[in-house]
N, C-alpha and C positions, 0 to 999 in steps of 0.2 A: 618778601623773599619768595621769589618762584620754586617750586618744589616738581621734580619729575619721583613718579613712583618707578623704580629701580625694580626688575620682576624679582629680585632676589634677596633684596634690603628694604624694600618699601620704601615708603616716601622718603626723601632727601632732598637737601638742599642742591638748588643748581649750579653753586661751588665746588660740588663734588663731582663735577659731570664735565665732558670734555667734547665738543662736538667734532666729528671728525669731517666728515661731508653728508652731501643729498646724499640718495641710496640711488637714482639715475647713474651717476659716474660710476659704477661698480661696471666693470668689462669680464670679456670672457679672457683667457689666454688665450684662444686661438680665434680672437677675433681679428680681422684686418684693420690693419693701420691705419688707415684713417677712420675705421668705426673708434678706433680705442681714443687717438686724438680728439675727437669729435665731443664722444662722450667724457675725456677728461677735463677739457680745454673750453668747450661752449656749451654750457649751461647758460637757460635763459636766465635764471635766478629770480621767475615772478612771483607774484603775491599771492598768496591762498594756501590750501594744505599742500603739504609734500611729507614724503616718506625722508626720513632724516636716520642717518647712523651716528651714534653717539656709544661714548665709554662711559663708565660709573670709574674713573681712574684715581680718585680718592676714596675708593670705597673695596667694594669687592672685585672690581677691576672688571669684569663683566662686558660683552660690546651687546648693544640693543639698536633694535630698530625703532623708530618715533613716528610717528604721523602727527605733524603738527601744523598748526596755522602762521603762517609767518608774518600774520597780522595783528593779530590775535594773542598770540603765541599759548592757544587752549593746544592741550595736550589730546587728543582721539583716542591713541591706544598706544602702547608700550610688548615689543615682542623683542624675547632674549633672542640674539644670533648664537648659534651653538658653530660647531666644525664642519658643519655642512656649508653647499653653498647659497648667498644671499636669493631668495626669490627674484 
């Protein structure tokens, strides 16, 4: 069973976890149309680390960012997203 540590439940299983998208697709509002297309719609989707958004939505409901390997699938680091906007 793969386990993501959760910044605010600690380790958990990754049944509890929901991945939403990369963190690349995140747009501005007042980005141009075709940036926003761009970035929703072509993702390379290659192999190696990437910054990933994911929920704990079995758990504390919480949304985190992941840096993980998508080969691998080792985990790097783990950062809560609070109400501010994504990096």
């Amino acid at each position: 069973m793969k386990l993501i540590p959760c910044p605010h439940c600690g380790n958990r299983a990754q049944a509890e976890f929901v991945y939403e998208r990369s963190a690349d697709s995140v747009v501005s509002l007042d980005a141009e149309p075709a940036v926003a297309v761009a970035a929703l719609f072509s993702r390379a989707n290659l192999r190696g680390v990437e910054e990933e958004i994911w929920r704990h939505t079995h758990g504390c409901g919480s949304w985190m960012l992941i840096r993980r390997d998508r080969v691998s699938h080792a985990i790097e680091w783990v950062k809560p997203i609070g109400s501010e906007a994504l990096p």
